[in-house]
N, C-alpha and C positions, 0 to 999 in steps of 0.2 A: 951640471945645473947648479946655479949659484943660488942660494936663499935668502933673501934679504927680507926679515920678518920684523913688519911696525912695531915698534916698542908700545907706542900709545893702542893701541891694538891689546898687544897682551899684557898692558895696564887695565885698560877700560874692561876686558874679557873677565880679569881676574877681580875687580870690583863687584862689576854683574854678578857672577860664579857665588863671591860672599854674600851679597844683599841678595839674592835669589835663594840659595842656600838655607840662610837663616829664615828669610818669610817661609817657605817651605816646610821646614823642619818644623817651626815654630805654631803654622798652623795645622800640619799633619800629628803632627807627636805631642804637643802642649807644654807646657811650665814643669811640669811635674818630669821628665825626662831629660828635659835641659838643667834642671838641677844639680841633674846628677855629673856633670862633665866638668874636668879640671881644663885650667887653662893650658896645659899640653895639647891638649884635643884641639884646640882652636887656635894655635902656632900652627900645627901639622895640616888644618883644613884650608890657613892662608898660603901654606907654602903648595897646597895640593890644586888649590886654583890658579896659581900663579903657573906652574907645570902645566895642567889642561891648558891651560890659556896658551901657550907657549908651543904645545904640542899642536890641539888647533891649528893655530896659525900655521905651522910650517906644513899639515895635512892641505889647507885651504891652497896655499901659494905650491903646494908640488902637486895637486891638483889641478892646475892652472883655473881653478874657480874666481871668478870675477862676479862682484856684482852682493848683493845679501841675496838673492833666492838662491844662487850658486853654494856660497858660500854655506846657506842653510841648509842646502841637501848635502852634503861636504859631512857638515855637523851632526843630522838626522843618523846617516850611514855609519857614525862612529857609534852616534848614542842606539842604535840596533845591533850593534857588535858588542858592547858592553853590555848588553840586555840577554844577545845570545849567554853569555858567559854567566851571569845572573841565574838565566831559565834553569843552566845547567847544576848549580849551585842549591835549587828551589827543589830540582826531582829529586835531586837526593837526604834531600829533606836537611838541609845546612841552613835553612832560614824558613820560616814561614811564609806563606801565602801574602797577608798583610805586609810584610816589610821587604818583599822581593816587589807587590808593585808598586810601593812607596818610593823604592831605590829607581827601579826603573820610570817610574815618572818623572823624578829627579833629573837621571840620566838624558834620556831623552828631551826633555824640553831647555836644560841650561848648554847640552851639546850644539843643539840646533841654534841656539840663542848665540851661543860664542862662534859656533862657521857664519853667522850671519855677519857678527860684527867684524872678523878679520876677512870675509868676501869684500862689506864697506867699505875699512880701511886700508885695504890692500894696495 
């Protein structure tokens, strides 16, 4: 199976991924937390979108998912797998209550959001 994954795809994916991100954080967590983070943190969060986005893609097209609702169940089943992994992380008490469903809100709506746009641009 050969894979030929849209560049503009896992441009536009990884933009989203940032501006999503940030309103997100920004209105979950406030000023006062984002204060606190050097610019390493946000090198590592563009290179970590760019990856999702990239990964995405090649999940949507070896899925043979056509289409954005494809593509968005594609997405959804990733950000539930990552959620599994989360839950797992929360029982044993590695994160809080609050910032496990912070993360998986997160998760789940920019996953779904990125299988949407590489089902589109597919």
């Amino acid at each position: 199976m050969e894979l030929n994954v849209n560049l503009l795809a896992i441009l536009a994916g990884a933009v989203v991924y940032m501006v999503y991100g940030g309103i997100y954080y920004s209105i979950l967590l406030g000023k006062k937390e984002q204060d606190s983070t050097g610019p390493i943190k946000y090198a590592v969060a563009v290179i970590v979108a760019f990856i999702s986005s990239l990964l995405v893609g090649i999940f949507v097209q070896a899925t043979g998912s056509n289409g954005i609702v494809e593509g968005a169940l594609t997405g959804v089943l990733i950000g539930i797998l990552i959620s599994i992994v989360y839950l797992k992380n929360a029982l044993f008490g590695l994160m809080t209550k609050r910032m496990f469903l912070i993360a998986i809100g997160d998760h789940l709506i920019i996953f779904t959001l990125l299988g949407a746009i590489h089902g589109w641009l597919l």
